[in-house]
C-alpha positions in Angstrom: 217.4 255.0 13.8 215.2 253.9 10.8 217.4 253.2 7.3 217.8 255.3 4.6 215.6 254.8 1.7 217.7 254.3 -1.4 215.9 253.9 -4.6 217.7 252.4 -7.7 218.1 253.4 -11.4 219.5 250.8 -13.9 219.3 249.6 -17.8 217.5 246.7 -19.3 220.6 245.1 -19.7 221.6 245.4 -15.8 218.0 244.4 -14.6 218.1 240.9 -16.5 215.3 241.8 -19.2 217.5 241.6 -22.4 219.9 243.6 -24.3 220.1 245.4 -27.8 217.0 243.9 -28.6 215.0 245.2 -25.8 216.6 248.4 -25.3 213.3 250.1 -26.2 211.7 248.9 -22.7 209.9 251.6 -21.5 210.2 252.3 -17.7 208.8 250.0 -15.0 209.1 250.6 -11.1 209.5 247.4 -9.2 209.4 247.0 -5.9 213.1 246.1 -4.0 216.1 245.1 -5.3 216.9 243.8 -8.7 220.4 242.9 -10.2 222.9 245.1 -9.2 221.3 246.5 -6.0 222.3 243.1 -4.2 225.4 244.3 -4.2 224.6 248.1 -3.1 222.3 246.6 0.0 225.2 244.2 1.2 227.6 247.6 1.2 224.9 249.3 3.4 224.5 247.4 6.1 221.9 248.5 8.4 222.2 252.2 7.0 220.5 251.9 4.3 217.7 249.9 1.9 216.9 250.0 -1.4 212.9 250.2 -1.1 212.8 250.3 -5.5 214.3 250.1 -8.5 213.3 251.8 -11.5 214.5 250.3 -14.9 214.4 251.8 -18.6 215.9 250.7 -22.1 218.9 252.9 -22.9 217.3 253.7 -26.5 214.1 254.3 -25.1 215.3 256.8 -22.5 217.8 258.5 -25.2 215.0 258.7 -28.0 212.6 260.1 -25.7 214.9 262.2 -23.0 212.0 264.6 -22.1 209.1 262.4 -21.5 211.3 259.6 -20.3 213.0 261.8 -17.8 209.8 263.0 -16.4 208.1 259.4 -16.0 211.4 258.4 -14.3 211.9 261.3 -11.6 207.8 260.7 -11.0 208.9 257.0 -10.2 211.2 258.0 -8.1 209.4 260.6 -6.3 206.7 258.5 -5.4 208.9 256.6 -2.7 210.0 259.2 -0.9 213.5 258.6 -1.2 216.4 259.8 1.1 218.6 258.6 -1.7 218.9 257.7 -5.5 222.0 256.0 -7.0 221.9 255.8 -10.8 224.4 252.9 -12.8 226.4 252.2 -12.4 227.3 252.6 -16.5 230.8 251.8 -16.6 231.9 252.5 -20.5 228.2 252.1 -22.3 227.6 255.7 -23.5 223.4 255.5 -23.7 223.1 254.2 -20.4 225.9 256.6 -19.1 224.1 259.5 -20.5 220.6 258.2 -18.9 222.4 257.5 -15.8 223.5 261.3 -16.2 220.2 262.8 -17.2 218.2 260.9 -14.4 220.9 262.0 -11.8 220.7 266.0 -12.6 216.8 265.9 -12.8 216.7 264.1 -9.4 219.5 267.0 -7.8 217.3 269.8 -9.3 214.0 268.2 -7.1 216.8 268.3 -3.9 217.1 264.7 -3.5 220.6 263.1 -3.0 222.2 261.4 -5.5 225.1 259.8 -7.1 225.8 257.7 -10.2 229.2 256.0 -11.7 230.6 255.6 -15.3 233.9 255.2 -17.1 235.6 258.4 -17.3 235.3 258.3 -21.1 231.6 257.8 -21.2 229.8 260.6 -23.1 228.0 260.9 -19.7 230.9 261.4 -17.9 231.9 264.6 -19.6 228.6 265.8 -20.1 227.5 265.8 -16.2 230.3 265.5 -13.9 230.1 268.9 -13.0 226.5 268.4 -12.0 226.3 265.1 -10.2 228.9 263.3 -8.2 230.2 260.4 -10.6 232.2 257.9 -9.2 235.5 256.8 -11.6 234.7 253.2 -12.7 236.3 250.9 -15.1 235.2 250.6 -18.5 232.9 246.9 -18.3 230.8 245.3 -16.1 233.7 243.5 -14.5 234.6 246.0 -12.4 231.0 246.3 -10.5 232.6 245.2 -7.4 235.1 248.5 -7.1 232.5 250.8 -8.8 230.1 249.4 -5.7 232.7 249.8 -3.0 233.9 253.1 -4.0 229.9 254.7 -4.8 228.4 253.5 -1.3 230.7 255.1 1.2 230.3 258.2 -1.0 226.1 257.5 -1.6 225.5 257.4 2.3 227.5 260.4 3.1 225.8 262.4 0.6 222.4 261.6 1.9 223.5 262.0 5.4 225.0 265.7 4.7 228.4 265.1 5.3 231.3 267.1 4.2 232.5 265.6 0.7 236.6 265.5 0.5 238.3 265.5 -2.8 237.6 263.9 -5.7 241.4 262.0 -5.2 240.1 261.0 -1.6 236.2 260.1 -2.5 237.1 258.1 -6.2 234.4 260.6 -8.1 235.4 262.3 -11.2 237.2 265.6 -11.2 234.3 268.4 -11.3 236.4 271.7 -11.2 235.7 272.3 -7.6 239.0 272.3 -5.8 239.1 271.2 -1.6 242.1 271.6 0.2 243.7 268.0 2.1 246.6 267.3 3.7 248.8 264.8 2.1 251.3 262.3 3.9 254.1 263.2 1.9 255.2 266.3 0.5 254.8 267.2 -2.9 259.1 267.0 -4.1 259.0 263.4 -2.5 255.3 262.7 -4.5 257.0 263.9 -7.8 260.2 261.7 -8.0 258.5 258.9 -7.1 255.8 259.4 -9.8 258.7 260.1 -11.9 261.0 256.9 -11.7 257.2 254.7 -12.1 257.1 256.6 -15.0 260.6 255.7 -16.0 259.8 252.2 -15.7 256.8 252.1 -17.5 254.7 251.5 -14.4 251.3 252.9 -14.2 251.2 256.4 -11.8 248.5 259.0 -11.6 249.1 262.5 -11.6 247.6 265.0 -9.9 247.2 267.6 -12.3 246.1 265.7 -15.4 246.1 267.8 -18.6 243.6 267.0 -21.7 245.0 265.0 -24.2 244.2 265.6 -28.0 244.9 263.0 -30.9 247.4 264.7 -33.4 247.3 263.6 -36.6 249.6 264.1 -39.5 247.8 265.2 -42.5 247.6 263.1 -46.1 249.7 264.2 -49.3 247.8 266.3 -51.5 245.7 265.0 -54.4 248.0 265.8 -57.4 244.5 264.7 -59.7 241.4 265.4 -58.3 240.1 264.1 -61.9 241.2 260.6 -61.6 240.7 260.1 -57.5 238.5 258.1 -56.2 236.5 259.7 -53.5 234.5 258.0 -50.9 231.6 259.4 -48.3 231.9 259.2 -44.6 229.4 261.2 -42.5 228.5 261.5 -38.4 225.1 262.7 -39.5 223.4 259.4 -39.5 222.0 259.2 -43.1 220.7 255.9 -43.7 218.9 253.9 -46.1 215.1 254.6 -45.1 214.1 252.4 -42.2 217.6 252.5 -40.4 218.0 249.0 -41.2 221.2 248.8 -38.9 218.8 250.1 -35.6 222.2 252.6 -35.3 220.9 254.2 -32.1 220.1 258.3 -32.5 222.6 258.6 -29.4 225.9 257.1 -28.0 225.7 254.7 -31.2 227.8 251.6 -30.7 227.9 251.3 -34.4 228.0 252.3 -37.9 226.5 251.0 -41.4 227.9 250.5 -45.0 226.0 251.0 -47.8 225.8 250.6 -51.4 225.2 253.5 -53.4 226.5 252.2 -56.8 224.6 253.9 -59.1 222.5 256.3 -57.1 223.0 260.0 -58.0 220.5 261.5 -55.6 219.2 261.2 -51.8 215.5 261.3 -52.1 213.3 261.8 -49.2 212.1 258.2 -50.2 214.8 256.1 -49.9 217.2 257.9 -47.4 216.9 259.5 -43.6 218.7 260.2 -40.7 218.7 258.7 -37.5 220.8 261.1 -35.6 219.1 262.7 -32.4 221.3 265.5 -31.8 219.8 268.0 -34.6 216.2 268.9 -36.1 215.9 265.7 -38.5 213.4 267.8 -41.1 215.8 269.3 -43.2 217.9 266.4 -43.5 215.1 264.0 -44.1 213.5 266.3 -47.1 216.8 265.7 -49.2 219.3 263.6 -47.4 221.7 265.4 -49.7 222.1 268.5 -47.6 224.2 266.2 -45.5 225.7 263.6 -47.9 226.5 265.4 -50.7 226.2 262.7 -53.3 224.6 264.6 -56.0 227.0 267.6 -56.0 229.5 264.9 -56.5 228.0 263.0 -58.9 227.8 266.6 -61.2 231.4 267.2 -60.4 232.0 263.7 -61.6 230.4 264.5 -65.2 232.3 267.7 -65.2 235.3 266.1 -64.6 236.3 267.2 -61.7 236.3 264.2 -59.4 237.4 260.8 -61.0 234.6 258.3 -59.5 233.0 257.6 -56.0 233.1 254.7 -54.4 230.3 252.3 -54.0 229.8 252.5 -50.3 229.1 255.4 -47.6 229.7 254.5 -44.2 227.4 256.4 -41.2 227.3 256.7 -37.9 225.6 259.2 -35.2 228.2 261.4 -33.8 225.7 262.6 -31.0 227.1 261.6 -27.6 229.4 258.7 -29.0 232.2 257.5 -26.7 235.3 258.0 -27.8 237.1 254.3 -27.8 234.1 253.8 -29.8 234.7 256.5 -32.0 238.3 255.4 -32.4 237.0 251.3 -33.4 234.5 253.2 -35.7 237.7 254.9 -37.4 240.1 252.0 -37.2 237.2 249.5 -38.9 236.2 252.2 -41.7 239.4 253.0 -42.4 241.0 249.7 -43.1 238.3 249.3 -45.3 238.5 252.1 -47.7 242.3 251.4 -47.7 241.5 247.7 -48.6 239.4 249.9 -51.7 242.1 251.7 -52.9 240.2 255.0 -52.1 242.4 258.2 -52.6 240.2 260.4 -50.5 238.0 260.8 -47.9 235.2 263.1 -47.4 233.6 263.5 -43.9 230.6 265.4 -42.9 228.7 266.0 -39.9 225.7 268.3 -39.0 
């Protein structure tokens, strides 16, 4: 019986080429294994082989989705595969969402598939009803579970075989429910996931329920006229050449800037670098999203007391949430560190 052929999508980072810096590397199709596939091929056996590997740079593939997408699913199409595993991406959201996009293009042309990522991975929500994902941890240092679990699962996809549940096959919940029989029964499953919880060991439930932040809302400004008020925005306006590269998708960072003094976005000296919206609007008057001139008239009115110097930004398209949180943690300590009495955020 002649092997499976299993062709391979993975990052610059994964395939040795470089990181931040070269995450603009457009795709390449090489010929065998590279990086991670070692790993994949020793899993397999005699059932499978990976026959290529196609590599992109995360920016690239998430600042050009469309024609990236098509070059990659071409590349892959042109080996005839039986197979295509994507990742796996762990927690890095730009990969995760390539990993993603690459994945459901590849199940649309009827080939199997199967990627991994974090569970909190942009990605993760965004195709897990699509694609199988298998639940991985959240760095590279967990490649050698992510492997173990995704290969079992890989070859029995491409073979046809019936696909238990997610709790039996490791992939992420995707609101299709399959029957199994458990080894014990559910009142004896329930006290013991009980007393581990008791003593603050870690259980899993089998009904998880989504969990929402709550936060407890600031005292009221008694004197708008004497606060200072300071900008914070998801819509990715920065100074004109995005001089901190923050990535138009799953950023993995934010900027400060100084706007002592300025009174007015021009189309000049300000853009955005957020991929998730039409960019013209906010790129003609950089205003329409940070809303420093209306504050700047309500200051002369009297209305508002000053604003401070800096405006952070980040992109909120596709950002993973734990980075999300850092972004949050770091801004905020900041602006209390400023003695800032408000904050105003704004998005798309």
């Amino acid at each position: 019986m002649s092997k499976l052929r299993v062709v391979h999508y993975i990052n610059q980072f994964f395939a040795n080429i470089g990181g931040e810096e070269k995450a603009d590397y457009q795709p390449e199709l090489r010929e065998g294994v590279v990086g991670p596939g070692m790993a994949f091929q020793q899993n397999f056996g005699e059932e499978a082989e990976i026959v290529a590997t196609v590599i992109c740079g995360d920016s690239y593939f998430n600042e050009n989705v469309d024609s990236a997408t098509a070059t990659v699913l071409d590349m892959i199409k042109s080996q005839n595969p039986d197979l295509v595993i994507c990742g796996p991406a762990f927690n890095a959201g730009r990969y995760g969402v390539a990993c993603g996009t690459v994945a459901a293009a590849v199940k649309k042309e009827g080939i199997p598939v199967i990627t991994g990522m974090y569970k909190e991975n942009p990605g993760a929500d965004m195709f897990k009803r699509e694609v199988y994902i298998i639940s991985t941890k959240n760095s590279a240092a967990g490649m050698r579970d992510a492997v173990k679990k995704m290969a079992p699962l890989a070859l029995k996809v491409a073979k046809g075989e019936a696909i238990g549940a997610s709790a039996e096959e490791g992939y992420l919940p995707n609101g299709i429910r399959k029957n199994f029989f458990e080894k014990k029964r559910g009142s004896e499953r329930a006290v013991e996931m009980l007393v581990k919880k008791l003593n603050d060991k870690e259980f899993e439930t089998e009904y998880e329920m989504p969990s929402f932040d709550r936060v407890a809302p600031g005292k009221a400004i008694k004197d708008m006229s004497k606060a200072k008020i300071a900008l914070v925005t998801s819509g990715g306006i920065v100074p004109k050449g995005n001089p901190d590269h923050i990535e138009s998708s799953s950023a993995s960072k934010y900027g400060q800037y100084d706007i002592e003094g300025v009174t007015d976005l021009t189309a000049e000296t300000y853009e955005t670098a957020h991929g998730g919206y039409d960019p013209v609007y906010a790129n003609e008057d950089a205003d329409r999203v940070l809303p420093v001139d209306i504050i700047t008239e309500m200051i002369k009115e009297g209305k508002i007391g000053s604003l401070h110097k800096y405006y952070y930004a980040t992109v909120g398209n596709g950002t993973a949430v734990a980075n999300a949180k850092r972004f949050a943690t770091e801004i905020g300590q900041k602006l209390v560190d400023d003695h800032v009495d408000a904050v105003i955020l704004t998005s798309t």
